[in-house]
HTML snippet that shows the backbone in 3Dmol.js (N, CA, C, O; Angstrom):
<script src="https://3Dmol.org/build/3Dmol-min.js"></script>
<div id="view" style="width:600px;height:400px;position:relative"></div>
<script>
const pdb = `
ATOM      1  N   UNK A   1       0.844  -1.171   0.000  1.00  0.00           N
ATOM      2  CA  UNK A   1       0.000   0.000   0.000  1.00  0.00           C
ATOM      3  C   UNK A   1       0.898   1.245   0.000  1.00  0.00           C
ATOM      4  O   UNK A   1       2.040   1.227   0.459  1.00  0.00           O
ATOM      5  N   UNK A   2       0.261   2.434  -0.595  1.00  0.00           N
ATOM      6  CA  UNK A   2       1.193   3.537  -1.112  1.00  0.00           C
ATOM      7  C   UNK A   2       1.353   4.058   0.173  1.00  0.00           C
ATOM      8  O   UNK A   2       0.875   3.341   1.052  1.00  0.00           O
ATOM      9  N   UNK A   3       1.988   5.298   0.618  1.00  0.00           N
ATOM     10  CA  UNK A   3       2.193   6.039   1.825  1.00  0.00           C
ATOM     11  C   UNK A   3       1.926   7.370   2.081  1.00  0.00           C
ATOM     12  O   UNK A   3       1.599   8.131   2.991  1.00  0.00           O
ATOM     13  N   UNK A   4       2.287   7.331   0.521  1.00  0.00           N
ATOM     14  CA  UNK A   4       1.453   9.118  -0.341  1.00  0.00           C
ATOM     15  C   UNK A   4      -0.030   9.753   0.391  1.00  0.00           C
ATOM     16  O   UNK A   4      -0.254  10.669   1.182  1.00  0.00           O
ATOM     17  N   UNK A   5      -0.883   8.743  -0.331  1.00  0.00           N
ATOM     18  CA  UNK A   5      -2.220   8.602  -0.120  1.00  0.00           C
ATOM     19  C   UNK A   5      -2.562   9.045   1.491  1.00  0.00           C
ATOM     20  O   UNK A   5      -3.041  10.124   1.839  1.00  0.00           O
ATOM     21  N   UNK A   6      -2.305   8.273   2.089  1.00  0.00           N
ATOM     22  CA  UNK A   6      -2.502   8.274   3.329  1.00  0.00           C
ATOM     23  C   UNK A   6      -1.785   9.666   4.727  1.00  0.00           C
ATOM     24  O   UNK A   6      -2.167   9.935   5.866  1.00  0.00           O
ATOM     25  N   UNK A   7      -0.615  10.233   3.833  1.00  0.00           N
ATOM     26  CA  UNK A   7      -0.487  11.305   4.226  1.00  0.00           C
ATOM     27  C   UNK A   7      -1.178  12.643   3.913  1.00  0.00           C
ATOM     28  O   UNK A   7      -1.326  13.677   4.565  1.00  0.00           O
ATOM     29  N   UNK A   8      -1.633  12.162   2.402  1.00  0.00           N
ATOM     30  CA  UNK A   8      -2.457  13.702   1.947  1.00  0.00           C
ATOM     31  C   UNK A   8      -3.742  13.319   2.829  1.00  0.00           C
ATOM     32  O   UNK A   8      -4.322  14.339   3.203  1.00  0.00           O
ATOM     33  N   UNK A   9      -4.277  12.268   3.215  1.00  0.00           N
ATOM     34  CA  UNK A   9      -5.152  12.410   4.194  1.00  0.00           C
ATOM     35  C   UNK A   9      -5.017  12.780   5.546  1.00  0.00           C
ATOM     36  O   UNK A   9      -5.819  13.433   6.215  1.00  0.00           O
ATOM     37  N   UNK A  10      -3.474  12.108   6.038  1.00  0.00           N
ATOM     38  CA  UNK A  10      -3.313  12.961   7.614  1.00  0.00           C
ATOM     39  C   UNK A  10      -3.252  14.750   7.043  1.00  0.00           C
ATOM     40  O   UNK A  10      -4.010  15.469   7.694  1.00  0.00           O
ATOM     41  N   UNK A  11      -2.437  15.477   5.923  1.00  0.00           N
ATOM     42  CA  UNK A  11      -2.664  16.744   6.002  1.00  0.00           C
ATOM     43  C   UNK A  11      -4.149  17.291   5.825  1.00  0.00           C
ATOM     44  O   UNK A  11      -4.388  18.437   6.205  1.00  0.00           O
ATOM     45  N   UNK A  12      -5.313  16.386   5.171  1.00  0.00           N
ATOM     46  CA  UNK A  12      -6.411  16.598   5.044  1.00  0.00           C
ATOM     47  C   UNK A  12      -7.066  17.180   6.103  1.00  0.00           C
ATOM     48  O   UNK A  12      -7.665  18.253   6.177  1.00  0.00           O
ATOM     49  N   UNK A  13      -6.839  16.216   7.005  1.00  0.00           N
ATOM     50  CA  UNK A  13      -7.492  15.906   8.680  1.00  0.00           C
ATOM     51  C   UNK A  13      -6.929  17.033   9.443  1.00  0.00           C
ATOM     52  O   UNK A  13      -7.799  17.547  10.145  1.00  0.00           O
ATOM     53  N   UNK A  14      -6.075  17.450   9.523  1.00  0.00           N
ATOM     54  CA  UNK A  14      -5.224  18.713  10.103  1.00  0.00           C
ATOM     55  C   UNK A  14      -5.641  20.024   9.663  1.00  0.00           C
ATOM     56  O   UNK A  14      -5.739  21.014  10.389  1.00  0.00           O
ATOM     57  N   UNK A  15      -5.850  19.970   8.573  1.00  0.00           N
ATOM     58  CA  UNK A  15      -6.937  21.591   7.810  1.00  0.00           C
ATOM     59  C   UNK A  15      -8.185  21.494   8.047  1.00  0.00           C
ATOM     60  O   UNK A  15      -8.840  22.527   8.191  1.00  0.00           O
ATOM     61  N   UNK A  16      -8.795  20.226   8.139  1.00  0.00           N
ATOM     62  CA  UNK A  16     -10.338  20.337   8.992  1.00  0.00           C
ATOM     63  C   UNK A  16     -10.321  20.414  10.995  1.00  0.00           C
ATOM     64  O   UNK A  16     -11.252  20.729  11.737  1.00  0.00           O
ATOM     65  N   UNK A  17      -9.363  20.131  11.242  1.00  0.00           N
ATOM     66  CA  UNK A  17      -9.413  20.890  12.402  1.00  0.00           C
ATOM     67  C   UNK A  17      -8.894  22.359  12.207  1.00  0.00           C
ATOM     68  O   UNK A  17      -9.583  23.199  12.785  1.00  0.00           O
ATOM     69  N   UNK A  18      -8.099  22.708  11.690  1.00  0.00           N
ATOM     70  CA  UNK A  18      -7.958  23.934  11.652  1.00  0.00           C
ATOM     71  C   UNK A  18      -9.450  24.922  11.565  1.00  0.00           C
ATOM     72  O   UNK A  18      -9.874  25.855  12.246  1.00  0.00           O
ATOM     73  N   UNK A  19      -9.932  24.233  10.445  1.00  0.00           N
ATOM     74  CA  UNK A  19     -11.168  24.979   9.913  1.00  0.00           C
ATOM     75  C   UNK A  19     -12.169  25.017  11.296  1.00  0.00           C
ATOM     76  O   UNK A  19     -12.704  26.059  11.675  1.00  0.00           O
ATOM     77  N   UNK A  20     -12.322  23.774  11.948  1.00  0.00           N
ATOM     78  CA  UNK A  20     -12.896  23.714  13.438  1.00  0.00           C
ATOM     79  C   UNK A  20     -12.339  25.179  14.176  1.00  0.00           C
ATOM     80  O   UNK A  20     -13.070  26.145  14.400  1.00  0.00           O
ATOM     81  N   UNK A  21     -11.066  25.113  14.454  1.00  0.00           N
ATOM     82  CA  UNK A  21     -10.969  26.170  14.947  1.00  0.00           C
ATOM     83  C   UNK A  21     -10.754  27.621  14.613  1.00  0.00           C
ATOM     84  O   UNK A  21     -10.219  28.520  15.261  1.00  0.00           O
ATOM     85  N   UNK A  22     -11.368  27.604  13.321  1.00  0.00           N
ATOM     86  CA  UNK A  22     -11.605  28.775  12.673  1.00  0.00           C
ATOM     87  C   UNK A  22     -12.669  29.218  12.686  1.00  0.00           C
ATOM     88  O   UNK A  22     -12.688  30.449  12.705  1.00  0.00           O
ATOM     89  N   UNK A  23     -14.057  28.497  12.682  1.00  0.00           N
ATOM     90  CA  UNK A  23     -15.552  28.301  13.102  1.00  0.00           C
ATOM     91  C   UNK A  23     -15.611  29.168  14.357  1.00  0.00           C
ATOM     92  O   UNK A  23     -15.977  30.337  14.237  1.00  0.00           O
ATOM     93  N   UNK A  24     -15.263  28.654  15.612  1.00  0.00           N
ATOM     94  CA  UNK A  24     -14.603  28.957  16.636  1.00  0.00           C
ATOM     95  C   UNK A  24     -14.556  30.541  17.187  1.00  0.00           C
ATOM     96  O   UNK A  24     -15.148  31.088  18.118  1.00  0.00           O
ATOM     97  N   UNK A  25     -13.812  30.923  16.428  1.00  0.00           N
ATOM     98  CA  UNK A  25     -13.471  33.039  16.270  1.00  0.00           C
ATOM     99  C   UNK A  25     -14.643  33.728  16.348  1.00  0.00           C
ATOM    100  O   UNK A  25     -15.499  32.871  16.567  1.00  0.00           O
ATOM    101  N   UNK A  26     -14.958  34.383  16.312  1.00  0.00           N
ATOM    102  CA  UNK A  26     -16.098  35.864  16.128  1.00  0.00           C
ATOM    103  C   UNK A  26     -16.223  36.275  14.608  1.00  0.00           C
ATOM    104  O   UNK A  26     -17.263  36.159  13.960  1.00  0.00           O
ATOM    105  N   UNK A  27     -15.357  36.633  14.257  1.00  0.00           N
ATOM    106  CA  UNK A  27     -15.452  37.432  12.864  1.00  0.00           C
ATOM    107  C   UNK A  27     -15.857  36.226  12.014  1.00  0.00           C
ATOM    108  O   UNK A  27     -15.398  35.111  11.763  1.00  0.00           O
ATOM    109  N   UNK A  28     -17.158  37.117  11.616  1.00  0.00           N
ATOM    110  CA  UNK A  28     -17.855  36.573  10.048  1.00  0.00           C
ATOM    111  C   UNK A  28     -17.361  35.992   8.728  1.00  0.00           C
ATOM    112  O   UNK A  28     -18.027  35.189   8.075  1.00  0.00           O
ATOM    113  N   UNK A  29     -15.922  36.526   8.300  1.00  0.00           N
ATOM    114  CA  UNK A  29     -15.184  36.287   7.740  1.00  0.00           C
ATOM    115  C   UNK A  29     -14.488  34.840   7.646  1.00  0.00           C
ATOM    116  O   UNK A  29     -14.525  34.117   6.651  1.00  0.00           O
ATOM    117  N   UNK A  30     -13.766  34.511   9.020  1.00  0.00           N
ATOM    118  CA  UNK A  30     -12.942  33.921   9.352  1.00  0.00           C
ATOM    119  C   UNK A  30     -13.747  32.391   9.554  1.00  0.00           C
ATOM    120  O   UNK A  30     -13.281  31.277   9.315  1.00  0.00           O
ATOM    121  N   UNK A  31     -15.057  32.729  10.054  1.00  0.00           N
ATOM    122  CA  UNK A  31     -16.036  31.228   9.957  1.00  0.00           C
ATOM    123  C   UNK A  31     -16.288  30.820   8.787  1.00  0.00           C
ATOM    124  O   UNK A  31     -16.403  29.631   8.489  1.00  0.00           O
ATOM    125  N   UNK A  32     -16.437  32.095   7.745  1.00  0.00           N
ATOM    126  CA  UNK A  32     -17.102  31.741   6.225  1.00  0.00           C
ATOM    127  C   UNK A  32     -15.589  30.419   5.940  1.00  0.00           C
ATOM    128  O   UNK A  32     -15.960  29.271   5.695  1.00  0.00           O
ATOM    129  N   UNK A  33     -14.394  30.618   5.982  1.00  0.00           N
ATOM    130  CA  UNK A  33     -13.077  30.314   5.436  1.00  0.00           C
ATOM    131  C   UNK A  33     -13.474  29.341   6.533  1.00  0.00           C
ATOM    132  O   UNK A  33     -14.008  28.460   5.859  1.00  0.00           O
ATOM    133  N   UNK A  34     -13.552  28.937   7.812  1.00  0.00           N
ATOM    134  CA  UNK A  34     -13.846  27.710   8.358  1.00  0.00           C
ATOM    135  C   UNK A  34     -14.368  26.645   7.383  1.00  0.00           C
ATOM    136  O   UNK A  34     -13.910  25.726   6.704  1.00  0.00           O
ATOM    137  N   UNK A  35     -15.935  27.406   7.732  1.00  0.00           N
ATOM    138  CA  UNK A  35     -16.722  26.025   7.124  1.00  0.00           C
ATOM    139  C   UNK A  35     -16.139  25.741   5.480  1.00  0.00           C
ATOM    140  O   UNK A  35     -16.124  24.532   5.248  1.00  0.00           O
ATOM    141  N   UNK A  36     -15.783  26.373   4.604  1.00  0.00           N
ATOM    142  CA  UNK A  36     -15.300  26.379   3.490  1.00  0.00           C
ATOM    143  C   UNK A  36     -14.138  25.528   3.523  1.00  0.00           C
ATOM    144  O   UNK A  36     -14.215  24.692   2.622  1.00  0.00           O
ATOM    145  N   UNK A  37     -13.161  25.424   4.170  1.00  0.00           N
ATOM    146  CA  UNK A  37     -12.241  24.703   4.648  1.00  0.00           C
ATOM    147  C   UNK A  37     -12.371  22.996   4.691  1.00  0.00           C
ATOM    148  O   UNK A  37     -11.624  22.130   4.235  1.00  0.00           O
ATOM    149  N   UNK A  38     -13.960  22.885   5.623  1.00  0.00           N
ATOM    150  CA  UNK A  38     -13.788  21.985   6.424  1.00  0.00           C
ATOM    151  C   UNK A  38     -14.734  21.312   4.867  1.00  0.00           C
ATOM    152  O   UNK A  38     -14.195  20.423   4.208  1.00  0.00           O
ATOM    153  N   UNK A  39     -15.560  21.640   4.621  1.00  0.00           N
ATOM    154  CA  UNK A  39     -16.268  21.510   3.525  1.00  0.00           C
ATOM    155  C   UNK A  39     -15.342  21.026   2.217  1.00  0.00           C
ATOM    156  O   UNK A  39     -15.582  19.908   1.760  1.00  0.00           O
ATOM    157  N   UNK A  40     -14.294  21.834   1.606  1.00  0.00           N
ATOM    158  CA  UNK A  40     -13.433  21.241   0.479  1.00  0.00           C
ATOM    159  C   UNK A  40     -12.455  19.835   1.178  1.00  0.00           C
ATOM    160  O   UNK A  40     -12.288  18.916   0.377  1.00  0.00           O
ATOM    161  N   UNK A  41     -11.965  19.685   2.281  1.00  0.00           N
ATOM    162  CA  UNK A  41     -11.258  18.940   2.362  1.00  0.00           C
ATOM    163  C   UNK A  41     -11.750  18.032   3.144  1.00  0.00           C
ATOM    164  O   UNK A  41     -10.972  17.173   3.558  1.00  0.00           O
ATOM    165  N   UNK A  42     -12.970  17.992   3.493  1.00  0.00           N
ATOM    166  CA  UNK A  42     -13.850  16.683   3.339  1.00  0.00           C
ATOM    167  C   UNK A  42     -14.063  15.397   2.438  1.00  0.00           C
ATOM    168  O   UNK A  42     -13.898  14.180   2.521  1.00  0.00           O
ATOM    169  N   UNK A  43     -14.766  16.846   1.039  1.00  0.00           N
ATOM    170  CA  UNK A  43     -14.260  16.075  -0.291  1.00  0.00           C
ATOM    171  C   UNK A  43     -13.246  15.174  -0.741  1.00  0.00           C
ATOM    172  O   UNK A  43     -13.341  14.110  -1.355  1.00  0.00           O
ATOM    173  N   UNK A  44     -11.879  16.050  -0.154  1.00  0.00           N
ATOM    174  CA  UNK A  44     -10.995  15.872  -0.476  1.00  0.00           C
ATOM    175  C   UNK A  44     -10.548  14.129  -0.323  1.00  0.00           C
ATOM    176  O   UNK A  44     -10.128  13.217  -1.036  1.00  0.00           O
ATOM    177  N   UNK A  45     -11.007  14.411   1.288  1.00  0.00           N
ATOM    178  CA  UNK A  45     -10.416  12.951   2.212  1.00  0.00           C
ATOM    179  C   UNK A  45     -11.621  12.058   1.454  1.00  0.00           C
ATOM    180  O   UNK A  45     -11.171  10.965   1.112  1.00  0.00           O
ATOM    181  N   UNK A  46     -13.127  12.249   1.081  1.00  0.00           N
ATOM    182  CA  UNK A  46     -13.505  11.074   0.982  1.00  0.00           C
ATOM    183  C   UNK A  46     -13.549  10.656  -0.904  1.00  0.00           C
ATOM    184  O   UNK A  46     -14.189   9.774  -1.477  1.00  0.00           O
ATOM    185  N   UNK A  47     -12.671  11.614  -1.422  1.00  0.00           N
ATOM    186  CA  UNK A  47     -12.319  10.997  -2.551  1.00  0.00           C
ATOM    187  C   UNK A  47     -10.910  10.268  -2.834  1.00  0.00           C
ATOM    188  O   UNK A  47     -10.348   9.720  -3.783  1.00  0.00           O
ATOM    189  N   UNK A  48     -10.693  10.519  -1.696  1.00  0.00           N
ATOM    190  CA  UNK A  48      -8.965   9.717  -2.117  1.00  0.00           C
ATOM    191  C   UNK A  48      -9.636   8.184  -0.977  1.00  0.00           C
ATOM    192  O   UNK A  48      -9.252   7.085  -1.379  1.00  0.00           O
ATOM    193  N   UNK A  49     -10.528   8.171   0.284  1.00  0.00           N
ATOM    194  CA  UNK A  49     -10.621   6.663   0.881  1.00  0.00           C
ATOM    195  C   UNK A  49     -11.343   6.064  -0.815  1.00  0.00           C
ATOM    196  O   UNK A  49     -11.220   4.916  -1.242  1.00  0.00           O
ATOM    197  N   UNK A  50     -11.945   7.011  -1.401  1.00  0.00           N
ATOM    198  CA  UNK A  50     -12.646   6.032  -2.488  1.00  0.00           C
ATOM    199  C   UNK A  50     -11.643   5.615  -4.189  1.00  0.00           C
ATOM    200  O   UNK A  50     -11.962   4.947  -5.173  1.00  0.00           O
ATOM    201  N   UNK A  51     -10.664   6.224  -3.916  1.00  0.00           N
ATOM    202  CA  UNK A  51      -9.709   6.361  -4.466  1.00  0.00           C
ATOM    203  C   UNK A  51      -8.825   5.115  -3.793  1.00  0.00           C
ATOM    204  O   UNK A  51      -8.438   4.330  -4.659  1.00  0.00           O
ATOM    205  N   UNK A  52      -8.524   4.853  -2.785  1.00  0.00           N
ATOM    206  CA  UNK A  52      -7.410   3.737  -1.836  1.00  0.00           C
ATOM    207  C   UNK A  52      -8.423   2.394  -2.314  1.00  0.00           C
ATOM    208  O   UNK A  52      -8.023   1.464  -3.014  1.00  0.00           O
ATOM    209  N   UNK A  53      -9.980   2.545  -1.700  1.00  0.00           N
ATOM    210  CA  UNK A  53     -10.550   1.344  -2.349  1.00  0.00           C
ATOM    211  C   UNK A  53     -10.760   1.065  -3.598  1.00  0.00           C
ATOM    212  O   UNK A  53     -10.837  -0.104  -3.977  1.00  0.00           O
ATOM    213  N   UNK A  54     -10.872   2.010  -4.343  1.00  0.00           N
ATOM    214  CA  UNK A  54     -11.232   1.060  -5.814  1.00  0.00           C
ATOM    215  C   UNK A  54      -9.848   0.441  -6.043  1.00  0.00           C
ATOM    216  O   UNK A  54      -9.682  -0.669  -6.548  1.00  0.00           O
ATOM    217  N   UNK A  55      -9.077   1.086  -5.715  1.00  0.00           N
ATOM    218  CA  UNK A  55      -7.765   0.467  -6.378  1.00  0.00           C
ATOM    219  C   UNK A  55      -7.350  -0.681  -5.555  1.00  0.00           C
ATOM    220  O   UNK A  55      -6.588  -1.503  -6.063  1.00  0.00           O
ATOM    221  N   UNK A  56      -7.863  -0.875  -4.043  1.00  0.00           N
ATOM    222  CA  UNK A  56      -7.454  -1.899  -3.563  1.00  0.00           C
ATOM    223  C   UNK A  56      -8.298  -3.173  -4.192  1.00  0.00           C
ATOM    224  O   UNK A  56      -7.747  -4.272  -4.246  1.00  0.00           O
ATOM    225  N   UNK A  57      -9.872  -2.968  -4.743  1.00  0.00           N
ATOM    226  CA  UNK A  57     -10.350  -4.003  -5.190  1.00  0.00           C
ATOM    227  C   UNK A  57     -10.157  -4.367  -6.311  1.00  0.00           C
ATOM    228  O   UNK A  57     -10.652  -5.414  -6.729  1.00  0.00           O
ATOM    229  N   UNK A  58      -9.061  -3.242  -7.374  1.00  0.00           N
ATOM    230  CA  UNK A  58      -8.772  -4.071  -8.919  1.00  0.00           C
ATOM    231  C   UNK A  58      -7.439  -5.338  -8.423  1.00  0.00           C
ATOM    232  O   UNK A  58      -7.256  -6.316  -9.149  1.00  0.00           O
ATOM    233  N   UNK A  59      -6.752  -5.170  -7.355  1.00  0.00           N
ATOM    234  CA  UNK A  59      -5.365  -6.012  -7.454  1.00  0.00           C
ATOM    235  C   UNK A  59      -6.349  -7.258  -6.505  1.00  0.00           C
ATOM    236  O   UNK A  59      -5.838  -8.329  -6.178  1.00  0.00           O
TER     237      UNK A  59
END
`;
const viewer = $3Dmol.createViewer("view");
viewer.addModel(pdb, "pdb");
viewer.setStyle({}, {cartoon: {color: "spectrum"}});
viewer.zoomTo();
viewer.render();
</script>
């Protein structure tokens, strides 16, 4: 199994807490860039687990 993969998901996981604690703040601004955050790299993470499985079920 690759090692790649699985790190762009630990950095995934690390920008959605960030975004957590960007939610967090007061300014209107800074929540919009939260949830936006937590929202793209959601995507992110659950297209690469679907990305790790398809490829684990062609081998």
């Amino acid at each position: 199994m690759k090692k790649i993969p699985l790190f762009g998901i630990f950095i995934a996981v690390v920008f959605i807490i960030l975004g957590i604690n960007l939610i967090s703040k007061e300014d209107e601004f800074t929540v919009i860039v939260g949830y936006a955050t937590i929202i793209f790299f959601s995507g992110l993470i659950i297209f690469a687990i679907i990305k790790l499985l398809s490829n684990r079920n062609k081998t």
